[in-house]
N, C-alpha and C positions, 0 to 999 in steps of 0.2 A: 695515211702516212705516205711518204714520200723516198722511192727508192731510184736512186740518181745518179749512185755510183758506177763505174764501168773499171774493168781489167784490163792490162794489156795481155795482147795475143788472142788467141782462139780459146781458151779454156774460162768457165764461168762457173761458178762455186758459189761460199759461204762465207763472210769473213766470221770463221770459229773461236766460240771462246770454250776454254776448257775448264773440264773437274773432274774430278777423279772421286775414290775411295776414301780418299783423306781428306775433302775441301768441307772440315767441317766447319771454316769462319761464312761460308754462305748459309744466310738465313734460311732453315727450312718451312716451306709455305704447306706442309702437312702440321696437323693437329694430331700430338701423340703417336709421333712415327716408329717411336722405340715402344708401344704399347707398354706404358708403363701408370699410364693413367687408374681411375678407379674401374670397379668391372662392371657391365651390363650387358642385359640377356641378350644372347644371340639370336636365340630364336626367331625368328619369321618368318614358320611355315613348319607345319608336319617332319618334314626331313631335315632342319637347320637345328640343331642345339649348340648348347657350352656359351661360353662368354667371350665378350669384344670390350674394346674400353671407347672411350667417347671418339666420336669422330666416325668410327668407324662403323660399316655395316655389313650384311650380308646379300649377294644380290641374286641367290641360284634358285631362287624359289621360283624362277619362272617356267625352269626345267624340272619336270615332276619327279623325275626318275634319282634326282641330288638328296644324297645322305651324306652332310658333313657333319664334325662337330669341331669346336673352338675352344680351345686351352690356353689360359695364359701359364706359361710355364717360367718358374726361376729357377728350376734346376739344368736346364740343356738352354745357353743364352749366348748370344756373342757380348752382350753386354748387361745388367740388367734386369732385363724379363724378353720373353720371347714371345712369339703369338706361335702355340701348335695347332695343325692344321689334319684333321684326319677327312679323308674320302676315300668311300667305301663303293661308293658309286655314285655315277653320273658325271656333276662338276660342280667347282663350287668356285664364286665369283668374290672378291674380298674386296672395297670398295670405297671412297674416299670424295667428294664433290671439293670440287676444289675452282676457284676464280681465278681465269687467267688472263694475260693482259695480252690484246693483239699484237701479232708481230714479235712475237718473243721465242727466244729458243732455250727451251726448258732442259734440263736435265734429271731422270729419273734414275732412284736407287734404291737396290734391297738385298741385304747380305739374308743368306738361305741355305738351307741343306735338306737331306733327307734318309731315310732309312734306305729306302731301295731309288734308283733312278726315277725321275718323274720327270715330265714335261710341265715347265712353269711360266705363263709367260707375264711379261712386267707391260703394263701399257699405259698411255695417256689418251684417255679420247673421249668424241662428243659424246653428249651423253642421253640425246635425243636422235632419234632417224635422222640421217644414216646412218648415225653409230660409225665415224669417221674417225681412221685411229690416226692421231697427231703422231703418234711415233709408240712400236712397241716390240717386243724381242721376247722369243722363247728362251727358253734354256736348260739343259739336260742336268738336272740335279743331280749331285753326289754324299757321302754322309759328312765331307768337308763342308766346313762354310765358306761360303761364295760369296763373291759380291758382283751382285747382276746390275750392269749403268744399260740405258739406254738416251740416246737426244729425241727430245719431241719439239714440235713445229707449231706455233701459231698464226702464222704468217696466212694472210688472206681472209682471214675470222673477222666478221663483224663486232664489234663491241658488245650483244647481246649473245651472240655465238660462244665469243670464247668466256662470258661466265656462267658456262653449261656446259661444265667438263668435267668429267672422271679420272682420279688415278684409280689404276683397277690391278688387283693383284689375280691370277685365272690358273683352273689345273683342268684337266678331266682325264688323269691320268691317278686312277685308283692309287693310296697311299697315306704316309704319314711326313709332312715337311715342317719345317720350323724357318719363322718368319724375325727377321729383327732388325729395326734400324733402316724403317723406310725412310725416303728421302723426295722431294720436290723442289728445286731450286730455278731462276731463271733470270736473264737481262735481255734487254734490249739485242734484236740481234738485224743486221745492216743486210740487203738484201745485193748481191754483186751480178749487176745484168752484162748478157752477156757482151763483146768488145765487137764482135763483128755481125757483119749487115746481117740478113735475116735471107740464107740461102733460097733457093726457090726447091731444091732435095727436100727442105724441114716438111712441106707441103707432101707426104706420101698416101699412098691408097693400096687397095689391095683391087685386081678384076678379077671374078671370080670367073667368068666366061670366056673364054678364047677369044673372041671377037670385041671386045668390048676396053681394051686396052686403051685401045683410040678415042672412044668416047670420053676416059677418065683425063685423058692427057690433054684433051683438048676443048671438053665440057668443063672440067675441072679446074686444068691447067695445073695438074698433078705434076712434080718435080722428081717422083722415086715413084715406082712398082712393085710393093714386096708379091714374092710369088710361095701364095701360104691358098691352102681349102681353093687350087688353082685347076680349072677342068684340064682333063692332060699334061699338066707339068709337075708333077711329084713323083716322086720314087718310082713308088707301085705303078706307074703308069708308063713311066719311062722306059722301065726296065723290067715288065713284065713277067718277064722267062728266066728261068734259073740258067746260068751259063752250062756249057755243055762244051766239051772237050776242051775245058780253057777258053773258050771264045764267049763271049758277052756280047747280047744284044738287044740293041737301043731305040726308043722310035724318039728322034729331038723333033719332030716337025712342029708342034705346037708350042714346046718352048723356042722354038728358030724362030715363029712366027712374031711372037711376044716381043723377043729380044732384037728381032728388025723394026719393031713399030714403035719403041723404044728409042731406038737411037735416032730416030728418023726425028724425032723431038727434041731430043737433043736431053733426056733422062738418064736417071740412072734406075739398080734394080738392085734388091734387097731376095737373093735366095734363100728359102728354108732349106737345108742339107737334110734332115730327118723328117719323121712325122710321113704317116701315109708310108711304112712302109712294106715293101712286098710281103706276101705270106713266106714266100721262100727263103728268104734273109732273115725274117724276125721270129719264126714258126719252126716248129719241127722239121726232120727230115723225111717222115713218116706223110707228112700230109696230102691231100689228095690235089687235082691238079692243079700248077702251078697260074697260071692264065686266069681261070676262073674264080679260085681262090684271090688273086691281085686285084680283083675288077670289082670284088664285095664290098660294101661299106665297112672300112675296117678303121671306124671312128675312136675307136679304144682297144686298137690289136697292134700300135704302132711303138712295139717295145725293145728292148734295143736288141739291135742285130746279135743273132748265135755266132754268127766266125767275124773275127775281125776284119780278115779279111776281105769280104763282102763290103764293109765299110769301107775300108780303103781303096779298095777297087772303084766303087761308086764315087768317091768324092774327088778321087784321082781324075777320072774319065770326065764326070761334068765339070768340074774346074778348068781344065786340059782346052775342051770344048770351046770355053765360053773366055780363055784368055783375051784380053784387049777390048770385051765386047761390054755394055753398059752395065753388067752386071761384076760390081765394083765389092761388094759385102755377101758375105755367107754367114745366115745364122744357124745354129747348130742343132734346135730343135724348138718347138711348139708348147709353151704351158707343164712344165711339170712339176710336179711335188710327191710329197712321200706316200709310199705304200700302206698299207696299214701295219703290215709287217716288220717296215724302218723304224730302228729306235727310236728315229729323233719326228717322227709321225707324234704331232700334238695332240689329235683325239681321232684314236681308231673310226669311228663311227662317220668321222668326214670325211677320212681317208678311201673308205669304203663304197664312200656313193661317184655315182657315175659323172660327176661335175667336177671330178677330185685333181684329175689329172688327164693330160695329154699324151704322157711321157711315164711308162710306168716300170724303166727300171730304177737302182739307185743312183744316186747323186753322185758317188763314187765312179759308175759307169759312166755315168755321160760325160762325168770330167775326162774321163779316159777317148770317149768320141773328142769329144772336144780338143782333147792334147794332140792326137794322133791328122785331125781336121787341118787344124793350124798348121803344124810341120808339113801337111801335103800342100795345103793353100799357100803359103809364103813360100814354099822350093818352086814352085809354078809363077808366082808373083809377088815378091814381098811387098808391092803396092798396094795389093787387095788387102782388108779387113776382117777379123771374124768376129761375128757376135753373139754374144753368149745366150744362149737359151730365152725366149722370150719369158718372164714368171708373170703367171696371174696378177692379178691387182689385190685379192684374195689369199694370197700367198708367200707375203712377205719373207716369211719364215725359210720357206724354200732360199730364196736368193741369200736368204744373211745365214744356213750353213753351206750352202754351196762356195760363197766368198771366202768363207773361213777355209775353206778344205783345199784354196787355189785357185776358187774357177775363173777368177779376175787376172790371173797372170797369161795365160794364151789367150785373152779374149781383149782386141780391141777397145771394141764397143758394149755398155754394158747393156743387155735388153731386159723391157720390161713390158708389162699390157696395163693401160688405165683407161679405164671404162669409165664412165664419169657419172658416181654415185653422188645424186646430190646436186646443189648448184655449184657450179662449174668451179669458182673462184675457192672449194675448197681443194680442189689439186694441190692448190700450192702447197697448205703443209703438210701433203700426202708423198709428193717431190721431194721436196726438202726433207724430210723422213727417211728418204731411199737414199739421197745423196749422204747422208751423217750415214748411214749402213758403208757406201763406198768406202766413204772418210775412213771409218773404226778398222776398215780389212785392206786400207792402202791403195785403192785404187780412185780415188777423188780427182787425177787426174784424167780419166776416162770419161768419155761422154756417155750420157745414158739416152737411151731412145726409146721413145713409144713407139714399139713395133706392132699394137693393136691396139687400136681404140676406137671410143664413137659416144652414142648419146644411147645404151639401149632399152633403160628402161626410164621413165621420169614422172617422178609421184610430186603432183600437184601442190597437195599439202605440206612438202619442204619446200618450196619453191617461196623467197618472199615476197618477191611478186603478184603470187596468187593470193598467199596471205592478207597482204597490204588491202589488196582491192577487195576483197571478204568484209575485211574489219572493219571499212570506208564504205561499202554497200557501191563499189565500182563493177565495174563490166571484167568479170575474169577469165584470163589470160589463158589458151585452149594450148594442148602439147602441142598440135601442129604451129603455134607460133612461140612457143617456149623454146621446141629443137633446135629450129635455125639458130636462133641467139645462144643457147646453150654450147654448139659446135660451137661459132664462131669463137665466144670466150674462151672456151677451152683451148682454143690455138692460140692465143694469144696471151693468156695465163699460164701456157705450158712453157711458152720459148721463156716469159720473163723468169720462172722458176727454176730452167737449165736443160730442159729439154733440147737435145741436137735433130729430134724428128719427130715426128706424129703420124704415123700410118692408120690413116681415115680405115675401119671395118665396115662396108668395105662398097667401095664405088657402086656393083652393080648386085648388092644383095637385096632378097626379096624378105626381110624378114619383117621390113614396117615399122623399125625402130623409129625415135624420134629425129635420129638424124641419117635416114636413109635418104642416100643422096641421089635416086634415079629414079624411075618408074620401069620396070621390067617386060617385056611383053611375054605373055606365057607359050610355051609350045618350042619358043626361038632364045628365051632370056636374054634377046637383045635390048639393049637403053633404046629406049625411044623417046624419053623424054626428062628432064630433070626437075625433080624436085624444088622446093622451097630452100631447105637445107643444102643442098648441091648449089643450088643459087649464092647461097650464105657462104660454102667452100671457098667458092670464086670468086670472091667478092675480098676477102679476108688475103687470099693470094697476092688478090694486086694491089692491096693497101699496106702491106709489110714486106713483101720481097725485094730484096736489093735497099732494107731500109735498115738502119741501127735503131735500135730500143735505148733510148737516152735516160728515162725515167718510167717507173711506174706508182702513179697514187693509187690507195687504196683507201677507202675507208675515207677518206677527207670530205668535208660542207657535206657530212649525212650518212655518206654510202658510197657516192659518188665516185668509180673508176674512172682512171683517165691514164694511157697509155701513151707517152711522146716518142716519134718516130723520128727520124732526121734523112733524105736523102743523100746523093752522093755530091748533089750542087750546095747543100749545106742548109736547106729549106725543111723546116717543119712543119710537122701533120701531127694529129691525134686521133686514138682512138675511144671513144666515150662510152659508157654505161653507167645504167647506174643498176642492179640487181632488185630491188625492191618500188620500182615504178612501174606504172602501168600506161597505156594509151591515153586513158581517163585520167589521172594523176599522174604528169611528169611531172620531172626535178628540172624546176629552169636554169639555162646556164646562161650568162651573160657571153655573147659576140666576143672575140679577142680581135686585134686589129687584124692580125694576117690569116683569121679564118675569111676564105672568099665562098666556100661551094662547103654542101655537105651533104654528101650520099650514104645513102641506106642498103640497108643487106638483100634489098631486093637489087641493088644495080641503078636505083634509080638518084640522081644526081640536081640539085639545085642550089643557082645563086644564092647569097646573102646577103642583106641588107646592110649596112653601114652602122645600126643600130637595133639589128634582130639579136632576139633570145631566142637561143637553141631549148628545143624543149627535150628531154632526153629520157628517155625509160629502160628498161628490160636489152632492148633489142641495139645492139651496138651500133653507132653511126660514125662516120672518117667527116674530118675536118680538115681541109686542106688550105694551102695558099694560092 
């Protein structure tokens, strides 16, 4: 498909169509969504009883610990018959296969209540690895009936992709609910790129090492520095020592150092305000010393400040500090979600493990950092930006009650972390998911940012690439040349999607991800050398900066990606892929007249001939004039 259209001004969205509660003249693409059909057994497992009617299944049988049972009920209904839902324990997953058409922007619905409060959430998603959720919403049940909508996103889905998808109804919030009057509707929906060139800021990074700033800015040609998991510049580091007769004291030399190597590039910088911070601000008054307690790995003690004052005081004094200097945006804090404790916590059990959260007081609290952040940040500069808490990519759920309670009214910019589960080109309706969340809580005007991301894990057998060449008996495609291509897409599937930035995780980390962009030297953690993927950064930099995104195909002759850039002399370039080629089997593209040269993500660059076919696979390639 072909998305072509552009906005005026700086802002880049969705052209939205709406439904509600009432749009029952749209055909519903569910079978028996008012379960009103004949009955059959639910059963599918030791722990699954009671009755379902056609269509529909059970899917919690893969969790051993799941005791539900299923009731169709006419006496408690909104209309009809009901579907009752008892769980006793575990979860139980309610389920639906459903064929969706790429590029569509689906609408989900289901009016619900329950005896006691439960956490219920509504989704649409893949229905194989990665289990990629197209669009989906918790929500806090009551013994009223509700009607829970959510938008979901097909955009980016290959034709075989999107008719391997679930509407999925999910609890694991022990209880009794009553279900009625699901709903699945969709049309065609128009993709709105954005109006202006492709800043050289969008290109961010993180340097984890003091020294190493430099290498990112200029290996990289990194455009923003968010200073997040930074040696010497967070809180705990900053500011050490508990203040003592009213006076506070500061060590800035490593973030001065930062912030001079910085401008000297002509960047900008991206502060985390929270996260990492002292024992002494987030800790008892009781605790033992202040210094060596600060200097501990305190990877999940970073919970919000006991006096507010402390807060304010810290965000006063480094804002103060750092006025007119490249550090333009403050975001508020690092990754959080619910406690296990919080009502609106989906399932204790995940809330509980150590990957849950960054940020471990309430939603309600941080709002309250966040409100307090803004009014010191704008009385100092109302030029500067704040931006809202970074949320997991795992975590949806967090941003869409946080939005609902305010968090979008003092926060600029909205932040988010996308980690790129999958082949790349499924961001987009992972984006567009987050962007219909903005839309529902009024904030659609705001830009959203990838304040973390990267390539960290990448399993071969969702790749269709590898696939392809498996099934063909071709030479298959190794991570170390999946990464590079993987990064590269994703920056470039990000900005058409609506992303305002992408902060690469992270320049000079040593974890060996698929897109780790350095080679670290041990002992010093100085870059000594750049990667494959750091190559692939660079490359992707200087083929879209200062350029406008005029169009994006998707899916068109096969599979075929193709990405039209325009510069500021009115000349176009492309950028090509195709996701399911390999080396051995490219997808031939026929020459256009004003392709003359066409380089590769390694940097390497070659004429064209008058009548050459580009051969094109996996790995993105620019085609210039």
């Amino acid at each position: 498909m072909s998305f072509a259209k552009s906005c005026h001004g700086w802002f880049w969205g969705l052209m939205f169509w709406g439904l509600s509660a009432s749009a029952a003249t749209e055909p519903n693409l569910l079978r028996d969504g008012g379960f009103e059909g004949p009955a059959v057994a639910a059963a599918a497992c030791p722990g699954v009883r009671g009755q379902l009617t056609g269509g529909w299944s059970d899917n919690s049988c893969w969790n051993p610990s799941s005791k539900v049972s299923y009731e169709l009920d006419e006496q408690q209904a909104k209309g009809g018959r009901s579907l009752k839902v008892a769980l006793s324990q575990g979860l139980f997953q309610l389920t639906q296969p459903v064929s969706l058409q790429a590029d569509w922007r689906y609408e989900l619905g289901v009016w619900l209540r329950s005896e006691t409060p439960m956490m219920v959430k509504l989704a649409l998603r893949k229905s194989d690895p990665p289990y990629l959720e197209y669009g989906a919403r918790y929500w806090r049940t009551t013994p009223q009936w509700t009607f829970l909508s959510v938008s979901a996103f097909s955009h980016g889905l290959s034709e075989v992709e999107a008719r391997q998808a679930l509407f999925m109804l999910s609890s694991a919030t022990p209880g009794t609910v009553w279900l009625d009057s699901a709903s699945l509707a969709g049309g065609r929906s128009a993709l709105v790129l954005p109006a202006a060139a492709v800043p050289a800021q969008y290109f961010g990074a993180h340097a984890m090492h003091r020294h190493n700033s430099k290498a990112a800015l200029e290996d990289g040609r990194v455009g923003s520095l968010r200073i997040w998991d930074s040696e010497r510049s967070q809180w705990r580091s900053i500011q050490a020592s508990r203040p003592k007769g009213g006076k506070r004291k500061y060590d800035w030399d490593v973030l001065d150092e930062r912030v001079e190597v910085v401008q000297k590039h002509h960047a900008d910088m991206l502060m985390v305000l929270g996260g990492y911070a002292p024992s002494w601000a987030s800790m008892d008054e009781s605790d033992p010393d202040d210094r060596v307690r600060s200097e501990l790995d305190c990877h999940r003690c970073d919970e919000t400040p006991k006096r507010s004052s402390d807060w304010k005081n810290w965000v006063n004094d480094l804002v103060s500090r750092y006025k007119g200097s490249p550090i333009k945006h403050w975001e508020i804090w690092n990754e959080p979600y619910f406690s296990p404790k919080d009502e609106w916590c989906p399932d204790p059990q995940a809330c509980q493990s150590a990957m849950a959260s960054m940020y471990r007081g309430t939603p309600e609290q941080l709002l309250a950092l966040q409100n307090d952040a803004a009014a010191i940040v704008k009385r100092i500069d109302p030029a500067m930006q704040i931006v809202s808490a970074g949320v997991s990519l795992y975590h949806r759920d967090y941003l869409d009650y946080f939005l609902q309670i305010g968090g979008g009214k003092t926060a600029d910019v909205i932040g988010y972390h996308l980690y790129v589960d999958g082949p790349p080109e499924l961001l987009m309706s992972h984006i567009l998911a987050i962007r219909g969340l903005m839309r529902d809580h009024d904030v659609s005007d705001k830009p959203l940012w990838n304040t973390e991301g990267g390539v960290y894990q990448l399993s071969t057998e969702q790749d269709p690439a590898w696939r392809d060449a498996k099934a063909t008996g071709q030479e298959l495609p190794r991570v170390n040349e999946l990464g590079p291509a993987y990064l590269a897409r994703s920056l470039v599937v990000g900005w058409a999607s609506g992303l305002g930035r992408w902060y690469h995780y992270s320049w000079d980390g040593s974890h060996g991800w698929p897109s780790s962009t350095s080679v670290i030297a041990r002992g010093t953690n100085l870059v000594i050398d750049v990667t494959d993927a750091g190559v692939a950064y660079k490359q992707v930099v200087t083929w879209m900066s200062g350029k406008r995104m005029l169009a994006l195909e998707s899916g068109q002759n096969g599979g075929l990606w193709q990405a039209t850039l325009q510069d500021a002399s009115g000349k176009l370039s492309h950028v090509v892929w195709h996701p399911g080629r390999t080396m051995s089997n490219p997808w031939p593209v026929k020459k256009r007249a004003e392709w003359r040269s066409l380089c590769d993500l390694a940097g390497k660059c070659r004429s064209l001939a008058a009548d050459a076919t580009v051969s094109v696979d996996f790995r993105p390639v620019y085609l210039a004039p």
